[in-house]
C-alpha positions as CSV (number, residue, x, y, z in Angstrom):
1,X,36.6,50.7,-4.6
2,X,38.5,47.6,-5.1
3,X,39.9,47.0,-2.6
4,X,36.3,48.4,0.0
5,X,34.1,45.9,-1.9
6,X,34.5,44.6,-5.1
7,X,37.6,42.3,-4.0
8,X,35.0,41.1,-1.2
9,X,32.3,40.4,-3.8
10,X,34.3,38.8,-6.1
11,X,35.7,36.4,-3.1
12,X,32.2,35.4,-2.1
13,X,31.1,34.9,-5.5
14,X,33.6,32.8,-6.2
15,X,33.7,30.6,-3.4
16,X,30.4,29.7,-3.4
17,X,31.1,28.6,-7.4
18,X,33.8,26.5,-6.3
19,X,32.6,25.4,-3.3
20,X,30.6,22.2,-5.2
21,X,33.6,21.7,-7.4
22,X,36.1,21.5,-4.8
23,X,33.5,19.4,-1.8
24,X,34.1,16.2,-3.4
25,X,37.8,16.4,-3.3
26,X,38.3,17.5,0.3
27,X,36.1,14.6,1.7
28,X,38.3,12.4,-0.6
29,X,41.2,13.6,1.1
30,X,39.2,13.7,4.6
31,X,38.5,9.9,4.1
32,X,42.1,8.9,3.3
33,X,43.6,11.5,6.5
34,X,40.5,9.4,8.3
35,X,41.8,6.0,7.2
36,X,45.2,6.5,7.8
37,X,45.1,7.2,11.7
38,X,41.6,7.6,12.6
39,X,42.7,11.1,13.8
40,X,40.3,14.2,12.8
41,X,39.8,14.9,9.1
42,X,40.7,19.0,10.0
43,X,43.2,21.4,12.0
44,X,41.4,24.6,13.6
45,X,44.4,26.7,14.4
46,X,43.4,30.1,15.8
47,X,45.0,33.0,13.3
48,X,45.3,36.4,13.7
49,X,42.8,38.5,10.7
50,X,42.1,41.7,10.1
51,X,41.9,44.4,12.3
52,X,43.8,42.2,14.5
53,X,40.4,39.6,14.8
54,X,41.3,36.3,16.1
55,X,39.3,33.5,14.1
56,X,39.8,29.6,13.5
57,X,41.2,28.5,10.0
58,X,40.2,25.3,8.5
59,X,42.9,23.2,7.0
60,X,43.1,19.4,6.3
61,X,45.6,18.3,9.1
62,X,48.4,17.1,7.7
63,X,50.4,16.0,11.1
64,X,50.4,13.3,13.6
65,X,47.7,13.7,16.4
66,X,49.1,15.9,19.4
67,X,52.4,16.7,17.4
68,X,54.6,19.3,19.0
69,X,54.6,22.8,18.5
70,X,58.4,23.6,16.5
71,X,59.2,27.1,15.4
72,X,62.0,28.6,13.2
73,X,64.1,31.0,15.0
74,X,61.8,33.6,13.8
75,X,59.1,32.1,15.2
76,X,58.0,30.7,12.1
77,X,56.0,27.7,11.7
78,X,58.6,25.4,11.0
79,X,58.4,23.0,7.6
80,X,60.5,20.9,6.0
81,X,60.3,18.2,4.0
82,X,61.4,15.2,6.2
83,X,59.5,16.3,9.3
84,X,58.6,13.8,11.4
85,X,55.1,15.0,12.7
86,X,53.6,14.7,9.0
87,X,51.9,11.6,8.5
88,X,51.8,10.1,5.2
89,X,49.1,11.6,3.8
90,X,49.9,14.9,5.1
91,X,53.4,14.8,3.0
92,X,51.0,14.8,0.0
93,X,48.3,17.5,1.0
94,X,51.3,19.7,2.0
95,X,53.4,19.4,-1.0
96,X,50.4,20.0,-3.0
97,X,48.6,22.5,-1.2
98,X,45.7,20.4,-0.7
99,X,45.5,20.8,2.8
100,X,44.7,24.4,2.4
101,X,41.2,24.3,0.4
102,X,39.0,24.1,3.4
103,X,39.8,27.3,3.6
104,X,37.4,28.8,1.0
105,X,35.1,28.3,3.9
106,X,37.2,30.8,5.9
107,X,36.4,33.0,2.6
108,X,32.7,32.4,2.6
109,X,32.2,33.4,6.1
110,X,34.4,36.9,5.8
111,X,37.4,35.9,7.9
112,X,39.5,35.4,4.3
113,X,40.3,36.3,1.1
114,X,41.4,34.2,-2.1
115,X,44.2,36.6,-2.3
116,X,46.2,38.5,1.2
117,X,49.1,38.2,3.5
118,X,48.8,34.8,5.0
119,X,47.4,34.9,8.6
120,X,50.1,35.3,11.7
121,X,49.5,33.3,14.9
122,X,48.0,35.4,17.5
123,X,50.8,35.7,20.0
124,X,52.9,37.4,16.9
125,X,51.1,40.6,17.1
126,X,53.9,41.2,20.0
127,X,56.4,41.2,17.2
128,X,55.1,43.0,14.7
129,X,57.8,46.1,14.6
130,X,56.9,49.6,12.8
131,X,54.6,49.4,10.3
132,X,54.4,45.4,9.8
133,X,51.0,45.4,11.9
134,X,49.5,47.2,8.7
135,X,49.4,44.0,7.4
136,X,46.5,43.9,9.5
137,X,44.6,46.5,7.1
138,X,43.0,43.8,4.7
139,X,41.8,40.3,5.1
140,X,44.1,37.6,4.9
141,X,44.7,35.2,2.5
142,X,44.6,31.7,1.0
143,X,47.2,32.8,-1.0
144,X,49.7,35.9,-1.3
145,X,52.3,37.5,-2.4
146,X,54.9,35.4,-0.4
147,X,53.1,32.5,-1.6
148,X,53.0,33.3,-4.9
149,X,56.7,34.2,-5.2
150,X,58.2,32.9,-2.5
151,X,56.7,30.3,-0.7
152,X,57.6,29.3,2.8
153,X,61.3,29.5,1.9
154,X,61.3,33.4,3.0
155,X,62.4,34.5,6.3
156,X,59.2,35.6,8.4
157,X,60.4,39.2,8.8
158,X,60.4,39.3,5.3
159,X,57.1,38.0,5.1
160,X,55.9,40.9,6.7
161,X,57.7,43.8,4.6
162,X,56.3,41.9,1.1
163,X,52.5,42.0,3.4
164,X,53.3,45.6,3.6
165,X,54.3,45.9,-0.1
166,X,50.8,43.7,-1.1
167,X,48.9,45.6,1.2
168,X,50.0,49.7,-0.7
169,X,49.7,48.3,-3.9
170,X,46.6,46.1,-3.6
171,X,44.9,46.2,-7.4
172,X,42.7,43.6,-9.4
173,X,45.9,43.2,-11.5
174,X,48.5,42.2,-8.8
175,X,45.6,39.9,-7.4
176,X,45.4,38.3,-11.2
177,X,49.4,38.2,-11.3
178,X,49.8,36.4,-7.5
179,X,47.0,34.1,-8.4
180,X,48.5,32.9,-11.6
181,X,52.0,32.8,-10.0
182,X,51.0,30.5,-6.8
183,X,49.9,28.3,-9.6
184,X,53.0,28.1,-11.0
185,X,55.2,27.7,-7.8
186,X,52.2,25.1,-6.6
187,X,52.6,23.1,-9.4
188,X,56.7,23.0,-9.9
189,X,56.8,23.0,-6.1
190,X,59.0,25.7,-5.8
191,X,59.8,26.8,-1.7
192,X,57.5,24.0,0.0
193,X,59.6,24.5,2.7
194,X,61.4,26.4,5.3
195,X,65.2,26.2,4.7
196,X,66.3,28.0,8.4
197,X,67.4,26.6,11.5
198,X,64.2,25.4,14.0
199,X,64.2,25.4,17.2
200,X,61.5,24.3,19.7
201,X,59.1,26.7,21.6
């Protein structure tokens, strides 16, 4: 039952209570991505959802314009914190996670929950091995469990057996525990980024 509709219900409930609270403080952050480059306030990158439904995601873009595409070895987005492609202001939205609360209008819309495994890249369906694609089984999320506990400092195949995990034991409980604990690791700033070797794709 949870996990059918109520987890859907609560998502779109509580987006559209946050959605005034939270308006005011991505156009702040719009206005100073704005004033720093002139370059546009978001990043549409197309993500892989559920039931393998490709949609755009909304984030505040936090690199350069036209920066290039780098990839861990795992073909992980590569992070780290003395990237050149961030500008300025995107150091600060990353670090903080500001950059990801355009999202709740992902949530609104049904392409997102508050709570999931954090959307692949569409071309990584091709690597999904066994039974990673059942991450696919449930919407993604703003947050998860990797994001809650780990981060970005986990190894993408990992990522995908602690989806797995998230997605046979989804509960209102573990969604109250992963939401409390990416506020924690949000605000010590624990595993902002990816610690393995990149390389360019």
């Amino acid at each position: 039952m949870y996990k059918g509709y109520v987890k859907r219900m609560f998502d779109f409930v509580f987006a559209l209570i946050l959605m005034p609270l939270i308006l005011p403080l991505i156009v702040l952050c719009g206005f100073l991505i704005k004033l720093e480059d002139r370059g546009p306030v978001f990043y549409l990158g197309k993500r892989l959802g559920k039931d393998k439904k490709i949609f755009k995601m909304y984030k505040l873009r936090s690199m350069k314009v036209n920066a290039p595409d780098i990839r861990n070895e795992d073909g992980s987005t590569f992070n780290s914190d003395n990237d050149y492609r961030l500008t300025r202001m995107g150091k600060l939205v990353r670090k903080t996670s500001l950059d990801e609360l355009p999202q709740l209008i992902n949530v609104l819309i049904g392409d997102m929950s508050f709570i999931g495994p954090r959307p692949d890249l569409p071309e990584h369906i091709n690597y999904y091995e066994g039974e990673e694609i059942r991450k696919l089984e449930v919407l993604p999320g703003i947050s998860g469990y990797n994001q809650a506990y780990f981060r970005n400092s986990a190894e993408w195949k990992d990522r995908l057996k602690n989806d797995v995990y998230y997605v046979d034991n989804i509960s209102f409980w573990l969604d109250v525990k992963i939401l409390f604990k990416t506020i924690e690791s949000i605000v010590f700033k624990k595993g902002i980024y990816v610690t393995s070797q990149q390389s360019n794709k």
